[in-house]
C-alpha positions in Angstrom: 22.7 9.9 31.1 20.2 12.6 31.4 17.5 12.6 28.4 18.4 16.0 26.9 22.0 14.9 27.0 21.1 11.8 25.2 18.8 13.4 22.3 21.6 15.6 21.8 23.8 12.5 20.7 21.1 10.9 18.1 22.8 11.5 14.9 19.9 11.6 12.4 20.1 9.8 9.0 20.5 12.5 6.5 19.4 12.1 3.1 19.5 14.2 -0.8 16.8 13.9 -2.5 16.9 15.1 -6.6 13.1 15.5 -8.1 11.5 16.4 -4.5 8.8 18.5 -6.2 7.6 15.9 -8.4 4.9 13.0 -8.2 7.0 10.3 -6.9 9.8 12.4 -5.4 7.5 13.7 -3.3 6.0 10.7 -2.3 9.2 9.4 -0.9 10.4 12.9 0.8 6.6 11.9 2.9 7.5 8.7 3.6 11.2 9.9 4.8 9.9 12.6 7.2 8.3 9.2 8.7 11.2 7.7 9.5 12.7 10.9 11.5 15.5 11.3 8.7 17.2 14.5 7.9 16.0 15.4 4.2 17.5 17.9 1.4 15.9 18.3 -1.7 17.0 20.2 -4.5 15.0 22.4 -6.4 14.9 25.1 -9.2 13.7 28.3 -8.1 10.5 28.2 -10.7 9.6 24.7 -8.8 6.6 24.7 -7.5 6.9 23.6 -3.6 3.1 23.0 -3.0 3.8 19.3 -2.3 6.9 20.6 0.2 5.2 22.9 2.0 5.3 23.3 5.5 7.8 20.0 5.2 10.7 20.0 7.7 12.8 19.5 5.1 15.7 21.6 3.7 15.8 23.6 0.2 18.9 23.6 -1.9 18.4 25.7 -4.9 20.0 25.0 -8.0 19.9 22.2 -10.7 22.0 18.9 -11.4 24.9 21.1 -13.1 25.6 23.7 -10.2 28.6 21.9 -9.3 29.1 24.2 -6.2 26.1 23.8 -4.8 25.9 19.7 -5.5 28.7 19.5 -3.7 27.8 21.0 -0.3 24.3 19.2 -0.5 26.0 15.8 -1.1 29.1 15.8 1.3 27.5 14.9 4.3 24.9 12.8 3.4 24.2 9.0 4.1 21.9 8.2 0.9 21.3 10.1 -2.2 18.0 9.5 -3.9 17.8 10.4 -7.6 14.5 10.8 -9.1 14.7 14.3 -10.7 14.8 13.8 -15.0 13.1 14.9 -17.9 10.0 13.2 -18.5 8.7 15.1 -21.7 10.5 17.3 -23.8 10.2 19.2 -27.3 13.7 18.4 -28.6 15.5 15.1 -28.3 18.4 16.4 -26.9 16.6 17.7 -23.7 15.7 13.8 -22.7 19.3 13.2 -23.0 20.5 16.2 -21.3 18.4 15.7 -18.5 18.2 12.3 -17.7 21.7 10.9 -19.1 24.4 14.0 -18.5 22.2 14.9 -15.5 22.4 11.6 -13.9 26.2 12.2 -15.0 26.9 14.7 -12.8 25.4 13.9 -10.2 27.1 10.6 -9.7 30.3 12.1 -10.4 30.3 14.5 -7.7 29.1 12.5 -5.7 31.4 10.0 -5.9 34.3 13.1 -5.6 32.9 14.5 -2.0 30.9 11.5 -0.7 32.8 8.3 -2.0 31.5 6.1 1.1 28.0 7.2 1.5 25.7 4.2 2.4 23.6 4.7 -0.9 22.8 6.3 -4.4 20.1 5.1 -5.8 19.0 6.1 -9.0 14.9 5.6 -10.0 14.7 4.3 -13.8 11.9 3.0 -15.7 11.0 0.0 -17.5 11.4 2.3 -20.7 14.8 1.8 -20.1 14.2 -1.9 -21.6 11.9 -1.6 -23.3 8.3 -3.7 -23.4 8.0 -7.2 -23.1 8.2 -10.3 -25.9 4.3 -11.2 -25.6 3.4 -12.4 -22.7 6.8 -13.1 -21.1 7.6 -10.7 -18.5 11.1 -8.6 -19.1 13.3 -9.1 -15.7 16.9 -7.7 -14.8 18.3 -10.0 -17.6 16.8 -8.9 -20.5 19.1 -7.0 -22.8 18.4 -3.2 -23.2 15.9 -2.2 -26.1 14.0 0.7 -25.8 11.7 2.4 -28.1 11.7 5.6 -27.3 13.7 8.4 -26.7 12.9 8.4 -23.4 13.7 5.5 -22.8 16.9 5.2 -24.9 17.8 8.8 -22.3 17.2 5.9 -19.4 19.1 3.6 -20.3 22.1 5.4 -20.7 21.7 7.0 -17.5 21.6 3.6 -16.1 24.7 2.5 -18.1 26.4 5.8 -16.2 25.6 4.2 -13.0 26.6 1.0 -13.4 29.7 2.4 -14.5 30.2 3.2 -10.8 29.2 0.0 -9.4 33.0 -0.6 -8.5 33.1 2.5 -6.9 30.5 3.2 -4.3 27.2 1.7 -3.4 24.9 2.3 -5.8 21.2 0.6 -6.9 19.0 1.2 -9.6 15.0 0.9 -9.3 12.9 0.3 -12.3 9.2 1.4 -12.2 6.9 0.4 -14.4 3.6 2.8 -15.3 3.2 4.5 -11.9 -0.3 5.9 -10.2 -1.4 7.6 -7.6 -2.0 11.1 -5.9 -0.2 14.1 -7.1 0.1 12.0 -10.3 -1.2 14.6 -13.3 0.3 12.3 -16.4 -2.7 9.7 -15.9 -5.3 12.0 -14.3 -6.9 12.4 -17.9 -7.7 9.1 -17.9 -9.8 9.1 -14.2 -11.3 12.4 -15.9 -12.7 10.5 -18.8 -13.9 7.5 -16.6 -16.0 10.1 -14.7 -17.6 11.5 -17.1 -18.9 7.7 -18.2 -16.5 6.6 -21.0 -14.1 3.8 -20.8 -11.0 4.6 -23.6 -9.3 1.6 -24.8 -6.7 1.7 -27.1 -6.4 -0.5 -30.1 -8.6 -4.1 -30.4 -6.4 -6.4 -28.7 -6.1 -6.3 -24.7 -2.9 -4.5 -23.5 -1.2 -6.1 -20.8 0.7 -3.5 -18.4 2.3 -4.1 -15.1 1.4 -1.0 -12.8 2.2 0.2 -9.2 0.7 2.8 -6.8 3.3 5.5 -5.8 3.6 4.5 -2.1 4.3 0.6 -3.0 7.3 2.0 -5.7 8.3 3.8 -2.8 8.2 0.9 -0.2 10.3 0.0 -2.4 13.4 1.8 -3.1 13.6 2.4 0.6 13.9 -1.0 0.6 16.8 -1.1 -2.0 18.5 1.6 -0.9 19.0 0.4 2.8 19.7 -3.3 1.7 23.3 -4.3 1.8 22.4 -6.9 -0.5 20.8 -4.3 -3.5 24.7 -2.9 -3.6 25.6 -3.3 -7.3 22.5 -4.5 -8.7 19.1 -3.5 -10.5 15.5 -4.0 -9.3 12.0 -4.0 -10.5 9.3 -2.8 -8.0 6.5 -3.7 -9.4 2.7 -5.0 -9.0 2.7 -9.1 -8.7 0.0 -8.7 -11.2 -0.4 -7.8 -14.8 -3.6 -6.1 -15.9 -5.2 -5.5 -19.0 -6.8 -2.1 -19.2 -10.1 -3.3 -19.5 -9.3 -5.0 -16.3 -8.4 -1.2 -14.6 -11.3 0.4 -16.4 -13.9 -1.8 -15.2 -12.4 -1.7 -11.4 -12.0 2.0 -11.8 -15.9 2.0 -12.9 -17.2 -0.1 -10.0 -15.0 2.6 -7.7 -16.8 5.5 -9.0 -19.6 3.9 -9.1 -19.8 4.7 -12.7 -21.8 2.8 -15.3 -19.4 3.7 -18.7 -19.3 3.0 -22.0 -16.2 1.3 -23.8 -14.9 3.2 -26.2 -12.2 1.3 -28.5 -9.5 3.6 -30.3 -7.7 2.8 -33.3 -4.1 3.1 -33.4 -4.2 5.6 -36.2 -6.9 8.4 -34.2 -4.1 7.9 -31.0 -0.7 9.1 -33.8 -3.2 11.6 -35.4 -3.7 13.0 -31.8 -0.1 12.7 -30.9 1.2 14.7 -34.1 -1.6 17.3 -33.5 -0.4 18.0 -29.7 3.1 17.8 -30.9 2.8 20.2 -33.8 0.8 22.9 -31.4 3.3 22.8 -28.6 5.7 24.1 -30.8 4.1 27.3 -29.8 4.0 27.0 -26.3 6.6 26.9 -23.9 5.3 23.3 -22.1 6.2 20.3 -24.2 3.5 18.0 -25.2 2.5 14.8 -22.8 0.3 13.5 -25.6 3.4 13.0 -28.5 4.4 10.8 -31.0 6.6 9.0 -28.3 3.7 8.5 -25.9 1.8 7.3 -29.0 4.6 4.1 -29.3 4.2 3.3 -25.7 0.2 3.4 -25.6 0.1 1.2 -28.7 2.7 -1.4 -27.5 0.8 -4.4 -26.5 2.9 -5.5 -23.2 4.2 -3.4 -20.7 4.9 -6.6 -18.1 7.9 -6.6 -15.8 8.7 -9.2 -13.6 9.4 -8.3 -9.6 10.6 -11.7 -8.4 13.8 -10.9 -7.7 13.1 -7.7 -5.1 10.8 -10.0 -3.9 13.5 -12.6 -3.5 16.4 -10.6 -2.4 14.8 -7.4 -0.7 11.8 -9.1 1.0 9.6 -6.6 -1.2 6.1 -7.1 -1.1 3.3 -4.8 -2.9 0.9 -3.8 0.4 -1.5 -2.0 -1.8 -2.6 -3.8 -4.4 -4.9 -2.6 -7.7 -7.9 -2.3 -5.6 -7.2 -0.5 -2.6 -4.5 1.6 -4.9 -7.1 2.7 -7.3 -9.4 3.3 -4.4 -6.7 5.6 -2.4 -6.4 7.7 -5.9 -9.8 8.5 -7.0 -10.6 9.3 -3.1 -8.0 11.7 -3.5 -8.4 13.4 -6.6 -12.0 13.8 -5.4 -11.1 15.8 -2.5 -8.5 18.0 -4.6 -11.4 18.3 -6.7 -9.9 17.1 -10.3 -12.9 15.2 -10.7 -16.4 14.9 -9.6 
């Protein structure tokens, strides 16, 4: 068989991807164009592309409720990646409407025009839960209890999914606080370290579990091309738990910062949050610094448990703190975020 013949014949894995334009969607879009797969990724006309660009990757416009156009996306597909939602929102509604009834719609066309793809696999949060009981880790047995409405808006989108788990394949990731480049959520913080201050909330040490953006996407490649992750939850996670005094004294040595540790009382972190709340009633962007956001920062442990994608999936985190930490600041440097 002649070569040209035989290239002509390589059916290419093709792939939907919801959330494309965001921080980790388009994370994992990069790591898919490495693996010579045929990528669509929806996005709303407003979206802004710049992390797309010059991609070999197809545009669908349109949202999670144009049916029509869901439909001839999804059809011919062999995984469905869903990380598009709502991450902040003024009313509570919008969390619901975009991350439950979203994820809703989705999964129900998909399972009308694509019944026997190979994957969906939905990206949820450790919100979903909810945080930890002390120092105990929360793992894929401990019962649902969120406290926000974000997270409450997760967890019923995963309660949608597993609704389907008799039906098609399906797999649900659970991040815990994600970093990285692209990421604009936690640049605030790298901003504050360069300028010499250390901010800790609170007077006890906050325990988080926390993972770079290419390790979380390691690992729902992982889970979505495991036979084994069919029907089941995962968290990818760090091994590690950190305190942030832990991070902001790596993050200093990185810069090559000498800071100053700056403790903040719960009560200055909620006066903040109501006062960005309040003001973005006048603008059109919701606040990221709310009332909500003010629950999760104050909660002492945010630790999740990543033993069993370890276990079953072969998952390991390749990056680590360190060299994670490292491969952010280098970047935001060169975009020029910080100094």
């Amino acid at each position: 068989m002649h070569l040209e013949s035989y290239n002509k014949e390589i059916v290419l894995t093709k792939v939907f991807i919801t959330g494309a334009t965001g921080f980790i969607g388009s994370h994992l879009t990069d790591k898919l164009i490495n693996k010579n797969y045929e990528i669509r990724c929806l996005a709303r006309k407003t979206s802004n592309l710049r992390w797309l660009k010059d991609k070999p990757v197809e545009l669908v416009y349109g949202d999670l409720w144009d049916d029509k156009i869901l439909e001839k996306a999804i059809e011919d597909v062999d995984y469905v990646y869903h990380v598009g939602g709502v991450n902040f929102a003024k009313k509570k509604e919008d969390y619901f409407r975009g991350n439950t009834e979203g994820t809703e719609n989705l999964i129900k066309i998909t399972h009308r025009v694509n019944p026997d793809l190979k994957k969906f696999l939905y990206t949820s949060s450790q919100t979903a839960v909810g945080p930890s009981f002390g120092n105990k880790p929360v793992d894929e047995n401990t019962e649902y209890h969120p406290i926000t409405t974000y997270g409450r808006s997760k967890m019923e989108a995963e309660k949608v999914v597993r609704k389907y788990f008799d039906k098609m394949n399906c797999t649900i990731v659970r991040a815990p606080a994600v970093y990285g480049p692209r990421d604009v959520a936690i640049l605030e913080y790298f901003k504050t370290m360069s300028k010499g201050l250390q901010p800790l909330i609170g007077f006890n040490n906050k325990m988080v579990s926390l993972i770079h953006s290419s390790d979380l996407v390691d690992g729902m490649i992982l889970a979505a091309e495991s036979e084994k992750a069919v029907s089941n939850i995962y968290f990818i996670s760090s091994e590690k738990f950190y305190t942030w005094k832990e991070v902001g004294e790596l993050t200093s040595k990185l810069m090559n910062k000498r800071t100053i540790t700056i403790k903040i009382p719960h009560f200055i972190v909620y006066f903040v949050g109501a006062n960005a709340q309040f003001f973005s009633m006048f603008s059109k962007k919701p606040a990221i610094m709310n009332l909500e956001k003010c629950r999760d920062l104050t909660t002492q442990y945010w630790i999740c448990s990543t033993e069993k994608a370890k276990r079953e999936l072969g998952y390991k985190e390749t990056l680590g703190l360190e060299k994670g930490l490292k491969d952010t600041i280098d970047w935001y440097k060169e975009m020029k975020w910080i100094k």
